[in-house]
C-alpha positions, -999 to +999 in steps of 0.1 A: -548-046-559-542-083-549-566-088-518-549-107-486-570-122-454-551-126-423-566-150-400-555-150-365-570-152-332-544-133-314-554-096-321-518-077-318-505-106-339-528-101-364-521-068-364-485-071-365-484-099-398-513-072-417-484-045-406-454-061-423-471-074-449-483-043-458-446-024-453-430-050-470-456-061-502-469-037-525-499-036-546-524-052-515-552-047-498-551-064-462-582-076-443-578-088-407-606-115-392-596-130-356-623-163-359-639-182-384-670-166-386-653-131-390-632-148-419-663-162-434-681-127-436-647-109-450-641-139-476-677-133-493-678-098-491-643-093-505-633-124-522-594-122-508-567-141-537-546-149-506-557-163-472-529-163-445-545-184-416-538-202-385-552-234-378-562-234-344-591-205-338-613-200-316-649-214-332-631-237-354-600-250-373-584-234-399-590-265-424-626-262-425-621-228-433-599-234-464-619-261-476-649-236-478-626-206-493-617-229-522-651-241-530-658-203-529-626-193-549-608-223-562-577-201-576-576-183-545-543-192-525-539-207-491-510-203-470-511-217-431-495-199-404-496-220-373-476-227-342-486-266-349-454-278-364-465-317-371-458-336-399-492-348-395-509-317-394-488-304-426-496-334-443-530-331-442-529-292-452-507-300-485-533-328-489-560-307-490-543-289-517-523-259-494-499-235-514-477-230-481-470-237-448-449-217-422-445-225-386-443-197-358-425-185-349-420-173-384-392-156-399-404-122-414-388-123-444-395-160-454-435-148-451-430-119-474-409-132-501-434-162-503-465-135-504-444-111-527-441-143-549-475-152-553-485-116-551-469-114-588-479-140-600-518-131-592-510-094-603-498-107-640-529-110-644-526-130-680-535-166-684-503-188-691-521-224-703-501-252-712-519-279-736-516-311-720-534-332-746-572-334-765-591-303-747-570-306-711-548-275-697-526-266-672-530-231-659-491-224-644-503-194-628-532-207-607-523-247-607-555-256-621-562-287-649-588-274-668-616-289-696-622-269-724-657-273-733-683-258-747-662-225-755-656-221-716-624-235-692-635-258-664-615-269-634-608-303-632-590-297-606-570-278-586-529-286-579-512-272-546-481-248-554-457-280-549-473-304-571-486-277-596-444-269-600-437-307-604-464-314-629-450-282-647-414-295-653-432-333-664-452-318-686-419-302-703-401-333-704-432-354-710-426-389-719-388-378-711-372-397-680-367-371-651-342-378-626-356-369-594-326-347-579-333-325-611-371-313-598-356-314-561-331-291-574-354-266-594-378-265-564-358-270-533-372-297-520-364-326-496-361-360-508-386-367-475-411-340-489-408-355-525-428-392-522-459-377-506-460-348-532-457-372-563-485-393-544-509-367-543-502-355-573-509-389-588-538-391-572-551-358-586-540-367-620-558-400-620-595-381-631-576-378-665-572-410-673-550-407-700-518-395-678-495-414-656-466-407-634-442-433-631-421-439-610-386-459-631-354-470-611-328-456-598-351-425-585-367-409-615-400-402-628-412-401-659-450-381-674-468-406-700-497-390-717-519-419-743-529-393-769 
């Protein structure tokens, strides 16, 4: 069972998101927690793969939260729910490394084909690395860069779902020029939405050294990894 945290300060909302998801997505176990201290307690007793939260609550914001429930659970997945629909506020979310971001009011099945998504992807359960070069790897599954060392995987670290997809289609087309329409295309993006992605992606990437994204004219990017 793939364990999902819904946090909400409204209590019949709450209720009513744990309800559909739970009609609508099979194969999970839903918690409910209405502040951040309630999450807290849930998230360390039952160590959810999905958190659904807002980001205004009531003894806190949403954004602390998720930067403690990665620390706790780096592949866990984190997808805000929130009336707040500013760039600004969405922004910092995805720079903080946020699989998703809906806006309420929310269309019911937008929220569970995105859970239903990640919910198989969690329940397949095998890993699916990718060797990017020396003892580097790219988990697809989870979006994590890991070290192979010492006969265990360690995260390097950790790519939202957006940049995890980009750095998945550079890495097959590595040292390849990729024209930017392709990736928008393959992940239905906006060419507004693209920039800031690539950026923080970039920025992610720099703590391996030996990879670079750039950026070639006439709007495409290309992966070069110094063996």
């Amino acid at each position: 069972m793939v364990g999902i945290l819904v946090v909400e300060d409204e209590i019949e909302l709450a209720k009513s998101i744990a309800e559909i998801i739970r009609n609508k997505v099979k194969g999970v176990n839903i918690f409910e927690a209405h502040s951040i201290s309630e999450a807290k307690t849930l998230m360390y007793k039952n160590k959810p793969d999905i958190v659904v939260l807002d980001i205004n609550l009531p003894d806190g914001r949403g954004t602390d939260l998720y930067k403690e429930y990665k620390e706790f659970y780096p592949e866990g997945v984190a997808i805000y729910l929130t009336a707040i629909d500013s760039d600004i506020e969405k922004l910092i979310a995805f720079e903080l490394g946020a699989d998703d971001y809906i806006v309420k009011p929310f269309n019911v099945n937008e929220l569970t084909a995105k859970i239903n998504n990640w919910v198989k992807r969690i329940s397949k359960g095998s890993k699916d690395y990718i060797h990017v070069f020396s003892d580097y790897y790219f988990d697809k599954l989870t979006g994590n860069v890991l070290l192979y060392k010492d006969g265990f995987y360690h995260l390097v670290e950790n790519l939202s779902y957006r940049e995890s997809k980009i750095f998945e289609i550079l890495l097959e087309n590595v040292n390849k020029i990729v024209d930017v329409d392709f990736i928008k295309d393959r992940m239905d993006l906006s060419s507004s939405d693209l920039p800031s992605v690539v950026y923080h992606l970039r920025k992610k990437l720099s703590k391996i050294g030996n990879i670079r994204i750039l950026t070639i004219k006439g709007g495409k990017l290309k992966l070069v990894i110094n063996m």
